[in-house]
C-alpha positions in Angstrom: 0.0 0.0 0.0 1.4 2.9 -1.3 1.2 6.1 1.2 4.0 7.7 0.2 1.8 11.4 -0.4 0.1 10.9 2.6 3.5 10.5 4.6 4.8 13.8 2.9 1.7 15.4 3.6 2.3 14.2 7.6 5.7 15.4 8.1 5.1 19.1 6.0 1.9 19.7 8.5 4.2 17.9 11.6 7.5 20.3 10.4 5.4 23.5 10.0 3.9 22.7 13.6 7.8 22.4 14.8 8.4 25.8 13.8 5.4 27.6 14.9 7.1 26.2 18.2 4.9 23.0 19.3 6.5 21.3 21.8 7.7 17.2 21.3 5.1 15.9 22.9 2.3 17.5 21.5 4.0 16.7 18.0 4.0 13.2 19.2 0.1 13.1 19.8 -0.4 14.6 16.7 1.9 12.3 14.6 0.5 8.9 16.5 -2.8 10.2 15.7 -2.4 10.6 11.7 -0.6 7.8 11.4 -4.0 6.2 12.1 -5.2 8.5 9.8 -3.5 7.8 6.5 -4.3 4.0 7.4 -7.7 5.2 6.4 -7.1 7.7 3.8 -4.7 5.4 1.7 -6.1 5.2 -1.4 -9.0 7.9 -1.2 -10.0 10.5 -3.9 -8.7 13.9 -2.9 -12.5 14.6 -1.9 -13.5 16.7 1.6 -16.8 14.0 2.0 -13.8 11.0 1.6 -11.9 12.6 4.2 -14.8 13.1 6.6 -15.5 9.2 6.3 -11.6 8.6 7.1 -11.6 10.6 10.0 -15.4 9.8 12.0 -14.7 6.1 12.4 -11.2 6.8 13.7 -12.7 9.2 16.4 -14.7 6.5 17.7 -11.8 4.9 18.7 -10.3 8.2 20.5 -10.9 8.3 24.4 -13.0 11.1 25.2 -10.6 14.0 26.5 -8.8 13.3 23.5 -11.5 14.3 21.0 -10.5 17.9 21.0 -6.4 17.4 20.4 -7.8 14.8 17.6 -10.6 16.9 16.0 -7.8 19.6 15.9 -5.2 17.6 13.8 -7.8 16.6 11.3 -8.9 19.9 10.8 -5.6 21.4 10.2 -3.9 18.5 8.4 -6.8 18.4 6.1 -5.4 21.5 3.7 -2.1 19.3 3.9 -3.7 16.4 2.7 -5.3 18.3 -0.2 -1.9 19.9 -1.2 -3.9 23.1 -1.3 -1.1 25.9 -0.3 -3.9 28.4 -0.6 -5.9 27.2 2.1 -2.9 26.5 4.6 -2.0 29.8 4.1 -5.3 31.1 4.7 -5.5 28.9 7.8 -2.3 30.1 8.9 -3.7 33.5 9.6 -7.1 33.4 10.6 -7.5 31.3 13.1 -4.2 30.1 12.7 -2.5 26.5 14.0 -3.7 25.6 17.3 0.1 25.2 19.5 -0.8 26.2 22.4 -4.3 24.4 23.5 -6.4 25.4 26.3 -5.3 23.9 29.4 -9.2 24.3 30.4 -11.5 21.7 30.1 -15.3 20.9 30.5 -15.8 18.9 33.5 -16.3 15.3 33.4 -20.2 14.7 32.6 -22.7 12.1 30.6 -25.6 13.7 28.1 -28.2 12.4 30.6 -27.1 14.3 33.6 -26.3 17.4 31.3 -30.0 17.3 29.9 -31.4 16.6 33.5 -29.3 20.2 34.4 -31.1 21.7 32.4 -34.4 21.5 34.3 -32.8 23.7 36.9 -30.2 25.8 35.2 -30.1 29.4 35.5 -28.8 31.5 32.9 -27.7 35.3 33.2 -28.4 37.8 30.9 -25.1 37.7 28.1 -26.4 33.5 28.4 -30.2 34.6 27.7 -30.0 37.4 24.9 -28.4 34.3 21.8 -30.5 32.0 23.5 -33.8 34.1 22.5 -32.2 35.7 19.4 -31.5 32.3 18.3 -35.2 31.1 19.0 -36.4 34.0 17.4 -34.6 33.9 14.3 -35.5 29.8 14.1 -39.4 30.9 14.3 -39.0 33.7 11.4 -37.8 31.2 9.0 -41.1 28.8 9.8 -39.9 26.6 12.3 -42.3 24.5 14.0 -42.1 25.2 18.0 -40.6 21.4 18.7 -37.9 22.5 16.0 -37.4 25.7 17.9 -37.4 23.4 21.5 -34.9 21.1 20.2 -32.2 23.3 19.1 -32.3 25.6 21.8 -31.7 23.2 24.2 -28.9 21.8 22.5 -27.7 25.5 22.6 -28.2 25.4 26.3 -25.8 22.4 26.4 -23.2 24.5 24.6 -23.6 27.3 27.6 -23.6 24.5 30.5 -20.6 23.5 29.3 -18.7 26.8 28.8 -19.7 28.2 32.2 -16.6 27.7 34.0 -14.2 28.7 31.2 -11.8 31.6 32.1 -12.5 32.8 28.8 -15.3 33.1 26.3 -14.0 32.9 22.7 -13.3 30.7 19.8 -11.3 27.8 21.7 -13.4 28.0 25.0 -16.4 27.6 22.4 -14.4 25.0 20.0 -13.0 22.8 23.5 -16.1 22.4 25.2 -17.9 21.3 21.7 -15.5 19.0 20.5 -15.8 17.5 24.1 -18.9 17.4 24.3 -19.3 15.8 20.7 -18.4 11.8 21.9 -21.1 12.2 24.6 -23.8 11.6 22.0 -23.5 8.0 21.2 -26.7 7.8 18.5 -24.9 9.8 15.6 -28.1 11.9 13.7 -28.1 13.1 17.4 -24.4 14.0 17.2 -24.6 15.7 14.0 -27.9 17.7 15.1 -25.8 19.4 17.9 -23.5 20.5 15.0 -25.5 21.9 13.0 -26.8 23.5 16.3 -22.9 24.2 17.4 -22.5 26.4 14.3 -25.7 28.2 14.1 -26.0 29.1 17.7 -22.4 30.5 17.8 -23.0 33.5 15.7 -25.4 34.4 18.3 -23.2 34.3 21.2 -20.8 36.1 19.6 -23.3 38.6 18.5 -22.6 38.8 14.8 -25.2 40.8 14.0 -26.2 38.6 10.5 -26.1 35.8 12.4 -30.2 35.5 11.9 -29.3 35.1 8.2 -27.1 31.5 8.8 -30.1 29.3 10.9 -31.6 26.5 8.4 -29.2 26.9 5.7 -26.5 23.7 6.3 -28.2 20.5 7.9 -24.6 18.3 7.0 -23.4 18.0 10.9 -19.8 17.7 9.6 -17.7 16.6 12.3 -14.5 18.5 10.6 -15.6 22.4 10.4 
């Protein structure tokens, strides 16, 4: 089995990950991990949907507080993969290689107990305002009220989860999703939440057209 581009592909993303100044051992997580990888992609059209279908059954296999280091590498090796220079430079800037991860983490928790939290959960008022802007903006495309229901308490799972996070941005929001991700064993539930994670997350940063992205990609891929 020939994986000779795939190799190349590992050791450019692994090199430029060197300089940037990653440390050994978080080169070493990332190299173990793609070497699983390529097992699956050898072979493969250069294709994003053959990629995704490489990379979800490997996950499976990744121990929970892993899924966020894992999900990480696939996404940024993905460009390296494709050979597509453009897109690594344009990852490269915004929002650049992940070195330095969070050292925060969600706490340890299963999908019952988070949706039984919810029952009694209070929320404060920056938690409330995307949580009824999001509801509202569901509704004005037609939504049926169980539609509405669902979602936004999949979005209230997102806020649970980020509520002891020092800080509220990008890889607060992208660590507690990723780790929350492997606690939804029945996969059309899994990719629900996604399509929930990115919708909801133009609210709560408060991009003010986030109204205009609810309804409009229903894929739940794992990788963006």
């Amino acid at each position: 089995m020939d994986q000779t581009r795939e190799d190349e592909a590992v050791r450019a993303y692994l090199k430029l990950l060197q300089t940037k100044g990653a440390v050994s051992a978080a080169l070493l997580r990332r190299s173990q991990f793609l070497e699983k990888l390529i097992i699956n992609l050898a072979g493969k059209e250069v294709d994003g949907n053959e990629y995704r279908e490489a990379v979800e059954p490997l996950m499976e296999t990744v121990p929970t507080d892993d899924w966020h280091n894992c999900l990480t590498a696939a996404r940024e090796f993905y460009p390296f993969w494709k050979g597509d220079i453009k897109a690594i430079a344009a990852l490269n800037i915004n929002p650049g290689f992940d070195i330095t991860p969070l050292q925060w983490k969600p706490l340890p928790t299963s999908l019952k107990l988070l949706m039984e939290s919810l029952v009694t959960e209070k929320f404060d008022a920056s938690e409330n305002w995307p949580l009824k802007a999001y509801a509202q903006a569901l509704r004005q495309e037609g939504s049926e009220q169980s539609l509405v229901d669902t979602r936004v308490k999949l979005a209230k799972i997102i806020l649970v989860r980020l509520k002891d996070a020092p800080d509220k941005n990008h890889k607060s929001y992208r660590t507690a999703v990723d780790l929350t991700l492997p606690l939804f064993n029945i996969k059309n539930n899994r990719r629900l939440f996604l399509v929930v994670v990115r919708e909801f997350y133009h609210f709560w940063i408060g991009n003010p057209d986030a109204s205009s992205m609810v309804l409009k990609d229903g894929s739940g891929n794992i990788l963006l």
